[in-house]
PAVEXTOR-953946 format. One record per residue: residue in three letters; x, z, y of N, C-alpha, C in turn. Coordinates in steps of 0.001 Angstrom, whole numbers, plus 524288, in hexadecimal, padded with zeros to 5 digits. Each point is the difference from the previous one (the first is absolute). Layout:
# residues N
ALAXZYXZYXZY/...
END
This chain:
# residues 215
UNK7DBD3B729E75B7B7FD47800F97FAFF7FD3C8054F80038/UNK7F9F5801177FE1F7FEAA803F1800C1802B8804547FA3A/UNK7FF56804AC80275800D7805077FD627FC29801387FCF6/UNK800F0802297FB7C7FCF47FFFC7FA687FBDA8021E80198/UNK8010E80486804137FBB2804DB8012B7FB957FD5E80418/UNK800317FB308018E7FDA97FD2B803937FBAB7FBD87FD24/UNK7FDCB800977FA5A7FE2B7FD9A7FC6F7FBCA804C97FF09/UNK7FAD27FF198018C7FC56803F27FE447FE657FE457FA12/UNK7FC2C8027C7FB777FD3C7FF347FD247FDC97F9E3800BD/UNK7FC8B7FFA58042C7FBD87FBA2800B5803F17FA478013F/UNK8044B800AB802C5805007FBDE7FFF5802017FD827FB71/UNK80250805737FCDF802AC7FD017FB257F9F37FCD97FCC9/UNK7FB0F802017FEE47FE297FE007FDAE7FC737F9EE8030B/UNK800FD7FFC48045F7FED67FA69803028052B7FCEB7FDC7/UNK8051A802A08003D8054B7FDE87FC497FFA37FE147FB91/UNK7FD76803917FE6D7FD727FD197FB237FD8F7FC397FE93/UNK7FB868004E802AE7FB427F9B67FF918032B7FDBA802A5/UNK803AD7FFCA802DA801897FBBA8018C803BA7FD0B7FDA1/UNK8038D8037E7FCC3804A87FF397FAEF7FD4F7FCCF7FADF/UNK7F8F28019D8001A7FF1C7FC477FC8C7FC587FBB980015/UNK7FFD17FF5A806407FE6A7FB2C801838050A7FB117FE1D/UNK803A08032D80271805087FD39800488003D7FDC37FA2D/UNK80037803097FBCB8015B7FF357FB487FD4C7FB6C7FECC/UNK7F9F8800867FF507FCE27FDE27FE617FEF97FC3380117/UNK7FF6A7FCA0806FB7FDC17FBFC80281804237FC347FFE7/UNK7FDC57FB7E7FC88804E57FA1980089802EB80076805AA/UNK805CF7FF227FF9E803A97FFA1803B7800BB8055880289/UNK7FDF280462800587FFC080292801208052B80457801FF/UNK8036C7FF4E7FBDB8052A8031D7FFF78040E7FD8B8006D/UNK8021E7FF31805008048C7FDF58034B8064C803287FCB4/UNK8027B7FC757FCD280386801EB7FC2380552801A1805F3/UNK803928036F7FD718048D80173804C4804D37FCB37FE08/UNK7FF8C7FD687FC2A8045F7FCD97FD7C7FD027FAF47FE1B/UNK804037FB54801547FE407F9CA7FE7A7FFD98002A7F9BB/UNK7FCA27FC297FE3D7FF507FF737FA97803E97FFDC7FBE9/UNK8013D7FFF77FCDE805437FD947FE1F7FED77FD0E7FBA8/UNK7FBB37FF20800F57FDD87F9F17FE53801D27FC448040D/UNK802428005F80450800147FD3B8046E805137FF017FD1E/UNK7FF1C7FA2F802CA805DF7FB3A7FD79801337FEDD7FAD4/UNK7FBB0801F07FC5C800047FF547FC4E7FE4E7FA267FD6A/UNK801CD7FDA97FC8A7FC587FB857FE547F9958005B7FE36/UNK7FCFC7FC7C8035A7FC34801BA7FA5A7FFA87FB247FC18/UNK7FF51801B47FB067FF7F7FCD57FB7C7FAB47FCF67FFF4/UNK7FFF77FC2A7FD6B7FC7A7FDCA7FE037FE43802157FB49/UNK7FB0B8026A7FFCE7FE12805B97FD0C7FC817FAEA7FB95/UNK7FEDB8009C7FB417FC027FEB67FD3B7FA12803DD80164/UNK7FAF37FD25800777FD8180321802487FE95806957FC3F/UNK7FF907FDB37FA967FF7E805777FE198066B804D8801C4/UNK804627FE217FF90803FC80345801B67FF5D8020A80799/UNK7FCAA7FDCC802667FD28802E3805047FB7F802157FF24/UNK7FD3C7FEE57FDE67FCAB8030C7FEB080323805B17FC1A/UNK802697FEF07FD2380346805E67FBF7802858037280789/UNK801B27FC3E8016180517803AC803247FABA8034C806EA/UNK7FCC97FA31800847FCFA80406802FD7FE90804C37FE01/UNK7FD077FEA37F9527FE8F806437FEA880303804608012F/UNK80512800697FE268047F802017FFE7800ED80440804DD/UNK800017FB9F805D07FFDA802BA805147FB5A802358005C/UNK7FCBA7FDDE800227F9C5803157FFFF800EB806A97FCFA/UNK803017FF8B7FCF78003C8062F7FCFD8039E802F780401/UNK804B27FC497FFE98042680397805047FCDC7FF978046C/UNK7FE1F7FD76803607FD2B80061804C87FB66806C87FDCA/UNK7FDD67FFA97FC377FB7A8046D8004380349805957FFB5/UNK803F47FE1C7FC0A8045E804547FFBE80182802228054D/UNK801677FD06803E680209800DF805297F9F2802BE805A9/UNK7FCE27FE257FD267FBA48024C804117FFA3806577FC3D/UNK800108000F7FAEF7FEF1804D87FD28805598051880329/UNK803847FC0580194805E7803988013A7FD368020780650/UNK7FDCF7FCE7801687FEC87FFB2806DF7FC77805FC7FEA3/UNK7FDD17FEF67FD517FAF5805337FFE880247804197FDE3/UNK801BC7FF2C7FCA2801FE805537FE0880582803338037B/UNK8032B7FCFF80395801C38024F804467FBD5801EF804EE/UNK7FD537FCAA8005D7FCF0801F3804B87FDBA805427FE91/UNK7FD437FF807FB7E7FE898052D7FCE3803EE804558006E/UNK803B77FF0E7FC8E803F88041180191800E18029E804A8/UNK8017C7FBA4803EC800DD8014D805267FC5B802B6802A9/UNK7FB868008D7FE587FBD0802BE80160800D68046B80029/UNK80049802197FAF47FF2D804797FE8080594803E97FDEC/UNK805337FCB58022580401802C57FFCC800DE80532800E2/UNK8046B802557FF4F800C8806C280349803D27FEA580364/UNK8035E7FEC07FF808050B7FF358039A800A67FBE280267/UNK7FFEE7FFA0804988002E7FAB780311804A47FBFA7FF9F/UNK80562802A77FCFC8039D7FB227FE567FCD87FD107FAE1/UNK7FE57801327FC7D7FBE87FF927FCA97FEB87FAC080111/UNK7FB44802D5803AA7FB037FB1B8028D804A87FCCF802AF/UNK803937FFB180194801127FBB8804F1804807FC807FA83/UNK8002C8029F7FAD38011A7FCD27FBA07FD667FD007FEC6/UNK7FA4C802127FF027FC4D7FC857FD247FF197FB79803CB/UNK7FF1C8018680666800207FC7A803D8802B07FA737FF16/UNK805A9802777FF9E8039E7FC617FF2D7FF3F7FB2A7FD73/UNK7FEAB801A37FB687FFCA7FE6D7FA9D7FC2F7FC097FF72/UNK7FBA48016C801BD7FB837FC76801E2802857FABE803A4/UNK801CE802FD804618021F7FABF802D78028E7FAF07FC3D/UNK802FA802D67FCE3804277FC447FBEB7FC897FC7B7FCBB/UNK7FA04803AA7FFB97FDEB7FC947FB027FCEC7FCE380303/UNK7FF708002E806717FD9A7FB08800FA801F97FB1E7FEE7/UNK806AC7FF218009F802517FCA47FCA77FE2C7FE797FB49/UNK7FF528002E7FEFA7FE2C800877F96D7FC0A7FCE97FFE8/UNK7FCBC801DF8033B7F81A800637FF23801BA7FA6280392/UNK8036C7FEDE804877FEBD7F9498033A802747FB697FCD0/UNK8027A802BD7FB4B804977FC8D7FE8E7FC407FD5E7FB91/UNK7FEC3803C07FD457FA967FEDD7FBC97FC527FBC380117/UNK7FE5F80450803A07FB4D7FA26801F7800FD7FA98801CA/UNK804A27FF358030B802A97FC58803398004E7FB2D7F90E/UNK802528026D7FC18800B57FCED7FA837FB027FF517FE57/UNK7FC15804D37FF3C7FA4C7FF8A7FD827FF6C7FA5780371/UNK7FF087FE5B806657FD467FC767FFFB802167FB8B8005B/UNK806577FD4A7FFD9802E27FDE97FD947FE867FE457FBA0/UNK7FE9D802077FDB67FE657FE6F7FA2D7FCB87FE187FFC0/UNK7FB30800C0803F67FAA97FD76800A77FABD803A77FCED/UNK80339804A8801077FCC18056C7FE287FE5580300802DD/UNK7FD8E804137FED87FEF6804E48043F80154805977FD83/UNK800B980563803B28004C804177FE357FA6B801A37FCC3/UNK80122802ED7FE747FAFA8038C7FA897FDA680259801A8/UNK7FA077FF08800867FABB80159802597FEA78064980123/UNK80378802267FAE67FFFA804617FC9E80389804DB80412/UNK803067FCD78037E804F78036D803DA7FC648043880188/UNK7FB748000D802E47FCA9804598025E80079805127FD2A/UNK7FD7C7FDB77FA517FE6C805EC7FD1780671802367FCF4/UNK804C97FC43800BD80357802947FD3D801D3802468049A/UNK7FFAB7FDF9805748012B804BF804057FE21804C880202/UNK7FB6F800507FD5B7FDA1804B8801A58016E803F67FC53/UNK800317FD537F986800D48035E7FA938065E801E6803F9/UNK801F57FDFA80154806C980077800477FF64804BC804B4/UNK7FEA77FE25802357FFE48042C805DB7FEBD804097FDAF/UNK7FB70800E47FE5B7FF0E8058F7FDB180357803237FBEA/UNK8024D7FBDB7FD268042D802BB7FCD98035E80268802E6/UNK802887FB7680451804BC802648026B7FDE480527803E8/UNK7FBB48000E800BE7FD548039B803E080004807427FD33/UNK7FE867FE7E7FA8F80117803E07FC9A8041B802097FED9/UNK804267FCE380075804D97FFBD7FD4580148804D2803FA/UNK801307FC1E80531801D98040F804317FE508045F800D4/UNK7FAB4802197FE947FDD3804A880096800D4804357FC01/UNK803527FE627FBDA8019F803137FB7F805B4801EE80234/UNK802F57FCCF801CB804AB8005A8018E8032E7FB8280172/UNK80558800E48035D801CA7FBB680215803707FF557FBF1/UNK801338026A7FBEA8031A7FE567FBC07FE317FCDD7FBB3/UNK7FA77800CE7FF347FC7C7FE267FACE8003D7F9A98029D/UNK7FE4B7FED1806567FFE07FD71803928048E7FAAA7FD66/UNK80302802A880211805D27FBE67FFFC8014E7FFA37FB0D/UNK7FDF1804F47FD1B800647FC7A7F93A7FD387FB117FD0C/UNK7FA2E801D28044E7FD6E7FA4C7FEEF802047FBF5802DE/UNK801FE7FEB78037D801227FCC3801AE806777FD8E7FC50/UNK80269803DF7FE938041F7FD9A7FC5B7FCF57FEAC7FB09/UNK7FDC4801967FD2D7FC967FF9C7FBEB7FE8C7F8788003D/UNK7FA1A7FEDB804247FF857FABB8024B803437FDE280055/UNK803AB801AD8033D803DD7FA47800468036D7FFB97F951/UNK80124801DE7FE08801027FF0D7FAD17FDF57FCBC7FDCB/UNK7FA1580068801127FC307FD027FD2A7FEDA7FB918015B/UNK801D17FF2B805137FFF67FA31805E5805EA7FD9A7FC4B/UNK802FD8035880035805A87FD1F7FED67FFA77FBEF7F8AC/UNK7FB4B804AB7FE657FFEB7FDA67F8F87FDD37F85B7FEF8/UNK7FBDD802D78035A7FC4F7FAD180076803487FA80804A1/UNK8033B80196803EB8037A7FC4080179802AA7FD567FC86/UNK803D4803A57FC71801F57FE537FBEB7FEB47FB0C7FCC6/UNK7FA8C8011D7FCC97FC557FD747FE637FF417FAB8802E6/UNK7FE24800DC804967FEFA7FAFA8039F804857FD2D8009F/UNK804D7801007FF72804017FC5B8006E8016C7FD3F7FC8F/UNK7FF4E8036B7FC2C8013C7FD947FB977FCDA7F9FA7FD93/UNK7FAF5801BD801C57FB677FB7E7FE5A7FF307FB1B8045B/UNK803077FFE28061A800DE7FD78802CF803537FA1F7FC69/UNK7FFD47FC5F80274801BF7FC187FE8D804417FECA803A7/UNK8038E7FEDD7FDF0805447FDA78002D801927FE5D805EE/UNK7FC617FDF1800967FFBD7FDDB8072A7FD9680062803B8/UNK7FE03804987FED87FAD5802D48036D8031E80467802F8/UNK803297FD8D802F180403801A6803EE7FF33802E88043F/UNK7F99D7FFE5800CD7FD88801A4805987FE888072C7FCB2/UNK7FD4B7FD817FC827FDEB8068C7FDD580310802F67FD75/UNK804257FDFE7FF898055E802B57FD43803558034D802B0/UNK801077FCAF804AF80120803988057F7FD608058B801F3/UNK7FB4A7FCF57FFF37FC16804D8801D57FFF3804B37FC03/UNK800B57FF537FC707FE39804287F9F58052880471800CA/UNK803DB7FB817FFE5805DB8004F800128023E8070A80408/UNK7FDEB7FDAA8045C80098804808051B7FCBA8038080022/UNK7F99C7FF227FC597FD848058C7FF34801FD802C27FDB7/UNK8016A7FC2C7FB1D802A6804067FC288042B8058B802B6/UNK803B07FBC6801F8804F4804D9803577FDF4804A1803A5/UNK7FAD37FF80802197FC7880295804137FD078042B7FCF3/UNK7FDF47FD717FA437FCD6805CE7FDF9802DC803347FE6E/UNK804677FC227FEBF8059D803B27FB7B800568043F8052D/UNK800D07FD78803BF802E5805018049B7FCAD80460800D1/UNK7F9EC7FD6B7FFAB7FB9380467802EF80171803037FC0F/UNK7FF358004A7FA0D800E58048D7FC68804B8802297FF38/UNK804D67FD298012B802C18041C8005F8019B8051C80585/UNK7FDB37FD41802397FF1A802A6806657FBF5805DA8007E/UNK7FAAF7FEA57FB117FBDC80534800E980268803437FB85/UNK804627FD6F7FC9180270804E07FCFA80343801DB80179/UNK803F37FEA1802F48023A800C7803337FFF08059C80499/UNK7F9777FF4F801507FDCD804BA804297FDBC802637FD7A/UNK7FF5C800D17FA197FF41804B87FE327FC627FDD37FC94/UNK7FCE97FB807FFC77FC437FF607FC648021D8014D7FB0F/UNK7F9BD801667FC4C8010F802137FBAA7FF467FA9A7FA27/UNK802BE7FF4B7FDF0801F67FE177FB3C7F98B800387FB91/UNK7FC8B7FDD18007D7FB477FFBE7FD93800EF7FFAB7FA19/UNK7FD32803597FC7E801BF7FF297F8AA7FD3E7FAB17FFDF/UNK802F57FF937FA967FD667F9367FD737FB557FF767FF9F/UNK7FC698057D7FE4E7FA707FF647FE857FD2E7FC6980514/UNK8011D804348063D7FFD47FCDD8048F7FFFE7FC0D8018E/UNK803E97FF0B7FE44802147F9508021D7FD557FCD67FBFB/UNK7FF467FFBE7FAAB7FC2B7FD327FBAA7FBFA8004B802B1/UNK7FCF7803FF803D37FB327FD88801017FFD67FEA980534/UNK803077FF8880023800A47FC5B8077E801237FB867FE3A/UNK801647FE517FD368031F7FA5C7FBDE7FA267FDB37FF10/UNK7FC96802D77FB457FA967FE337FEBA7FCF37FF828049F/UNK7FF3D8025B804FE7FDCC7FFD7803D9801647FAA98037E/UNK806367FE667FF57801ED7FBB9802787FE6A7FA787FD68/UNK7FFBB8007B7FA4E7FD3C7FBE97FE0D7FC747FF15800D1/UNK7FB56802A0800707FB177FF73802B3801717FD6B8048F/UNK80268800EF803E28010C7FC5E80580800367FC267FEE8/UNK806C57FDA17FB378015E7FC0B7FFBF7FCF07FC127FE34/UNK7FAED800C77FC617FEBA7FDC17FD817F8F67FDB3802A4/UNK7FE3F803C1803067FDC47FF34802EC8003F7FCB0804EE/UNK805AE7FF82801F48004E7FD2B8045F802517FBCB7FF1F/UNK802AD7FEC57FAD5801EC7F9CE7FF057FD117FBB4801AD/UNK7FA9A8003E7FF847FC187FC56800647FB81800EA805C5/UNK7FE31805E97FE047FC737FF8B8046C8035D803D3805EE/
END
């Protein structure tokens, strides 16, 4: 494995375009864990209840490319290299996420949200900022997000139907995964964001959700 100090400027950011090729291009992101949609039943869906539940993933799938960028971002522009080889991490975990999504989006006889491009670039730059303020403001946003990943899971389970066993699974094990990422960047010091904060990361997330249900 190479040594941190063996990564010039012009590397990490080829790391980059290449982190969001990965994100972005159908099939693209080879998950490190099997689905847990796998062995699951699938139901016999009414078509409007696949059409509701594709929307559904389509929001967690954009959610999960928004997580991809805003670590890569971070990781960018970290100070401390346990830091960056966090945000690293973290990313890896949410490729899970981002194959598991899609793997259901086209199950359903849907596709991911056209829209993934420009919420990865808005995201990268946030997280790009974030990190350049500090590695604490950093890992607060990242506990902050996943709060906001964990609210809207919530939500999605709840509105799942009864025997929709495949996307229940999947929702099921993000859930336990964002819960961990945020308690993990508070954990290393991230900072505890006021309510005003988080209210407008909330209004900002509706804009996603509501935007990517459909298109």
């Amino acid at each position: 494995m190479a040594s941190e100090r063996s990564y010039s400027p012009a590397d990490r950011l080829l790391l980059q375009a290449d982190a969001a090729l990965r994100t972005l291009l159908p099939f693209t992101g080879q998950p490190f864990r099997p689905s847990p949609a796998d062995g699951q039943p699938d139901a016999e869906l009414k078509p409007e209840d696949a059409r509701h539940i594709a929307g559904l993933m389509r929001i967690n799938h954009t959610g999960e490319v928004c997580a991809q960028a805003l670590y890569q971002g971070q990781a960018l522009t970290a100070k401390l290299p346990e830091v960056r080889e966090a945000m690293e991490h973290a990313a890896e975990e949410e490729i899970d996420h981002l194959a598991w999504c899609e793997q259901r989006i086209r199950e359903l006889g849907s596709r991911p949200s056209i829209l993934n491009p420009v919420f990865y670039g808005l995201s990268f730059g946030v997280g790009a900022m974030a990190g350049l303020i500090s590695d604490r403001v950093s890992l607060g946003f990242v506990a902050a997000t996943e709060d906001q990943v964990c609210k809207h899971l919530d939500e999605h389970l709840e509105q799942l139907p009864a025997d929709d066993a495949r996307s229940r699974a999947i929702l099921e094990q993000m859930r336990i995964d964002e819960e961990q990422h945020a308690t993990s960047a508070l954990e290393a010091g991230g900072l505890r964001f006021p309510a005003p904060v988080k209210f407008g990361m909330t209004l900002l997330s509706k804009v996603m959700t509501k935007s990517t249900y459909r298109v």
